[in-house]
C-alpha positions in Angstrom: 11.6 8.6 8.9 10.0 8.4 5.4 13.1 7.4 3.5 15.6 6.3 5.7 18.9 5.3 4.3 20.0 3.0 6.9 16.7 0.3 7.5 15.2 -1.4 4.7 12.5 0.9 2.3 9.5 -1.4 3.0 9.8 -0.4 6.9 9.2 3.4 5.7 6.5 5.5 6.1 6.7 6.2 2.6 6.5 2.7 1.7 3.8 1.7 4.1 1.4 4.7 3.6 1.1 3.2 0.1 -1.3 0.3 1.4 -2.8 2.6 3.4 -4.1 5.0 0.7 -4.6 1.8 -1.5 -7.3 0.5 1.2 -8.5 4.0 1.3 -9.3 4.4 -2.5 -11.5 0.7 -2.2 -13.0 2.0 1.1 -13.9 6.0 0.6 -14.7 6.7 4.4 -14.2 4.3 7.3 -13.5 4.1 11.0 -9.6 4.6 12.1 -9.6 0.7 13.5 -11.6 -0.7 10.8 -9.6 0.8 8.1 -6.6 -0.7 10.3 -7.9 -4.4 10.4 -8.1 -3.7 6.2 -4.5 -2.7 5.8 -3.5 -5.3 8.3 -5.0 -7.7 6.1 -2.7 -6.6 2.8 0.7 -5.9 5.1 1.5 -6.7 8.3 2.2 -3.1 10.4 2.8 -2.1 14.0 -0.6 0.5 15.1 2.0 2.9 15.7 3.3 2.1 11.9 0.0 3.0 10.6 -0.6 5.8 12.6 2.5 7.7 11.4 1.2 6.7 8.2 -2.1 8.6 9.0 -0.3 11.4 10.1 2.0 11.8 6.9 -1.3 11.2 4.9 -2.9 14.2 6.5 -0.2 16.5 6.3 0.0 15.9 2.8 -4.1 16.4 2.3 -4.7 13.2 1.4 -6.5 12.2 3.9 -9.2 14.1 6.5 -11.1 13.2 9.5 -14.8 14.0 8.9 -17.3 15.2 11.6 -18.1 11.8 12.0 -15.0 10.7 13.2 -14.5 8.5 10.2 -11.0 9.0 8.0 -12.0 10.0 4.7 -9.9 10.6 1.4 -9.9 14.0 -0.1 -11.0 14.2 -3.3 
């Protein structure tokens, strides 16, 4: 959920895909388990956690996969 009303906010996808596009904005292409060693690094997160985050990032055009498989940030 991205804003759920019954856990705590900093175990939202809202709240978590934050350090993820903060990571992406220092690091403007990178590999998917790279980029999650980096975020791991600023806030501890599940893989599953992060890959939501991904997901949510996408959907929103924030984020793309490029042809060489790396995840980029739009620009």
């Amino acid at each position: 959920m991205l804003l759920p009303d019954n856990i705590h906010p900093d175990k939202s996808i809202y709240y978590n895909g934050a350090f993820v596009l903060n990571t992406l904005k220092t690091n403007k292409k990178i590999n998917f388990f790279d980029l999650f060693q980096e975020v791991k690094l600023k806030r501890e997160m599940t893989i599953s956690i992060f890959t939501l985050c991904l997901d949510w990032l996408f959907l929103l055009e924030v984020v793309i996969i490029n042809s060489n498989g790396e995840v980029e940030l739009c620009s």
